[in-house]
C-alpha positions as CSV (number, residue, x, y, z in Angstrom):
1,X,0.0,0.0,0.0
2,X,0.9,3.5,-1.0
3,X,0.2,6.7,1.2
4,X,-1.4,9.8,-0.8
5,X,1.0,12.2,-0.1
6,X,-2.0,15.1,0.1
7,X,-4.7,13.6,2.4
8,X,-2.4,10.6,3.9
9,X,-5.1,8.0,3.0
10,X,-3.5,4.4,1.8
11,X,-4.4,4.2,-1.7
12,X,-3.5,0.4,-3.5
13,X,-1.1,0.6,-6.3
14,X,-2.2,-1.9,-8.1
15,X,-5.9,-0.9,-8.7
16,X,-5.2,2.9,-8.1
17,X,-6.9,5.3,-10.3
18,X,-4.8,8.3,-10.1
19,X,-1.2,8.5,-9.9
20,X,2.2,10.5,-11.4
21,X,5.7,10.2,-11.3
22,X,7.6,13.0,-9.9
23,X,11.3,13.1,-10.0
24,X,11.4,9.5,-11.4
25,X,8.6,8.3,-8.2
26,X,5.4,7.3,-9.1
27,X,3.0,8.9,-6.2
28,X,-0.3,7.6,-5.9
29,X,-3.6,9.4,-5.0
30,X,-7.0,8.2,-3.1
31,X,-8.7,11.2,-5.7
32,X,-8.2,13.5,-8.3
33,X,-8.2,16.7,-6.4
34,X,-5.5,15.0,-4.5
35,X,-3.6,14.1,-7.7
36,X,-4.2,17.9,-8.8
37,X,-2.6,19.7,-5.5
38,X,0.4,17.5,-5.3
39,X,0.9,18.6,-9.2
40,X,0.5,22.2,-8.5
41,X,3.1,22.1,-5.6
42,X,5.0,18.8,-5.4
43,X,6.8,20.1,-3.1
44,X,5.0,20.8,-0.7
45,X,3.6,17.2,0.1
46,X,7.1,15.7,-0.6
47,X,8.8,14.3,2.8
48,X,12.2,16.1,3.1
């Protein structure tokens, strides 16, 4: 399991509906509104 980096929720890689790679990661998302923040500021919702 994979933790949306937005909302926290565990989101399922293998049956996740909305995901993008960032810096060569592939981030997964419980949403698309989710998927949409973390694209506007990736930064942001990255752990440093």
């Amino acid at each position: 399991m994979a933790r949306d980096p937005v909302c926290g929720m565990e989101c399922d890689e293998k049956i996740a509906k909305w995901k993008t790679t960032h810096t060569r990661k592939t981030y997964y998302f419980c949403a698309p509104g989710c998927q949409k923040a973390f694209e506007a500021n990736p930064h942001k919702y990255m752990k440093m």
